[in-house]
N, C-alpha and C positions, 0 to 999 in steps of 0.2 A: 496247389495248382494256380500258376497265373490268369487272371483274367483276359477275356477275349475282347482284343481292340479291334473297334469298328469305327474305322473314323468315314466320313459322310463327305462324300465327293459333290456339291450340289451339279446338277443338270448332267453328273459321270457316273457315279457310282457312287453304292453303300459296301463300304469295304473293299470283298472281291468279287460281287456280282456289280456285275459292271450294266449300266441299263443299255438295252438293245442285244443284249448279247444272247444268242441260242438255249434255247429252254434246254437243251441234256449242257452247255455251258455252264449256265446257271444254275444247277443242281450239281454239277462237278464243284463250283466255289462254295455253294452251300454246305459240305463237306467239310470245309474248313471251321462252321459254326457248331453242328452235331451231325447228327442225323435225318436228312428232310426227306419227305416224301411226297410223291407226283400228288397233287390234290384232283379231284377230280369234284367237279361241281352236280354230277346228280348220276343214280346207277346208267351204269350204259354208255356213259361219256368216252371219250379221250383226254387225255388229264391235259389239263392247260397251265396248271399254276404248281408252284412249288408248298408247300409248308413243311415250317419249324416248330415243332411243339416239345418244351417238360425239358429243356435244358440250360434253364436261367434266363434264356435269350430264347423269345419266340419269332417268327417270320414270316411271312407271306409274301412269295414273288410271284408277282400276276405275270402271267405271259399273254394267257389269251391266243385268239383262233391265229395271231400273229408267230404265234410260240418263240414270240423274243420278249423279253423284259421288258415291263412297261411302265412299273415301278414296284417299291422294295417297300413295304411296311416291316418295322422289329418293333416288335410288341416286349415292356418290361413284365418277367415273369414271379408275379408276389408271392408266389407258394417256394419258391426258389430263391439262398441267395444269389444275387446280381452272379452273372457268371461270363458278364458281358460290359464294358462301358463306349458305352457309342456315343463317339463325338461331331461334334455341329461347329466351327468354329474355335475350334478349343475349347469348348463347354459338353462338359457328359452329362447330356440331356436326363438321363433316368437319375441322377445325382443335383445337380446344379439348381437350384430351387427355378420354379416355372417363371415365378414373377423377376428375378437374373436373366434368365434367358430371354424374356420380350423383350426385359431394355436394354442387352447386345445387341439383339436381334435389330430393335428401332433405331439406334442408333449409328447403324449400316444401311436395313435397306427400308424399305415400305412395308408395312405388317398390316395383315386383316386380322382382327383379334375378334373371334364371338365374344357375346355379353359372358360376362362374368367372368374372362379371361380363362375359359376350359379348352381352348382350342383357337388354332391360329396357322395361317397361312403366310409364307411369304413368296408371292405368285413369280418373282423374277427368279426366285431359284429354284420356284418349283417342290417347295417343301411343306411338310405340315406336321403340327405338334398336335398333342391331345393331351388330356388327361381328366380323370373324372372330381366331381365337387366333393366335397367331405360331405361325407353320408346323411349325417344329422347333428342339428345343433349339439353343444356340448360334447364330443366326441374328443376320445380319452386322447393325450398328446402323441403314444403311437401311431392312433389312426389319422389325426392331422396329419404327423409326416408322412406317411404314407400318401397320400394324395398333395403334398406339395410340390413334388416334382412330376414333368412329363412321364405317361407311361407309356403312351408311340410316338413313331416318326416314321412319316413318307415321303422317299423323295420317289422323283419321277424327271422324266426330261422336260425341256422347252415346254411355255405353254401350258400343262397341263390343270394350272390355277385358273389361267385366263379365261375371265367371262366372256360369252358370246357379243358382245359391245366393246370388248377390248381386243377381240383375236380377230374381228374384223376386220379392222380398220377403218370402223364408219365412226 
């Protein structure tokens, strides 16, 4: 079975959930990834967000009281192999080593990078990487690679990086 391409529309779409689009929409393109179901944030609710879980490619599409897409988190799934390669630029985030991807990344646009390079934003497009630190010193060379590459990515539309000093205008 071929892998499922996700390629990263910044401020458009993660693949074929397109952001802004109708929550039963965006559970219709989710379709295409596995199997997702309506999430529902506490008993009693009305479900507002989508989830992907246990299919190499995890997901989260927020909709919210808006029930349109507000953005796409795809989580890399380590119990699973990759069953998914999601691309940013031509680079497959869950492959492409972290520290390659900020200096594409810097080399284009403006990056906020947290300390120690585990997570980074870049606010014009609206995107976000993550991934977590190697667990503990001396940690066998499996578990290094394992944590050298991103294990999510969000994008979202316009704006949604922008601090309260920036989306002002003051």
């Amino acid at each position: 079975m071929s892998p499922l391409v996700i390629e990263l529309q910044p401020l458009r779409a993660a693949g074929s959930v397109q952001l802004g689009a109708s929550f039963a929409d965006a559970g219709a393109a989710l379709e295409a990834w596995g199997s997702p179901r309506p999430y529902v944030p506490y008993p009693g609710a009305e479900p507002l967000d989508w989830r992907l879980i246990g299919s190499g490619v995890d997901a989260h599409v927020f909709c919210g009281s808006a029930l349109s897409v507000q953005t796409v988190e795809i989580y890399r799934d380590f119990d699973f192999e990759p069953r998914a390669q999601v691309f940013l630029l031509g680079m497959d985030v869950f492959s492409v080593p972290a520290d390659r991807v900020i200096a594409e990344l810097r080399a284009r646009h403006e990056v906020e990078v947290d300390e120690g390079d585990y997570g980074l934003t870049v606010p014009e497009l609206s995107i976000g990487l993550s991934r977590s630190a190697v667990p503990f010193p001396g940690a066998d060379q499996e578990t290094v690679d394992r944590y050298t590459c991103f294990e999510s990515v969000l994008i979202a539309g316009p704006g949604y990086y922008d601090s309260p000093s920036r989306g002002s205008g003051s």
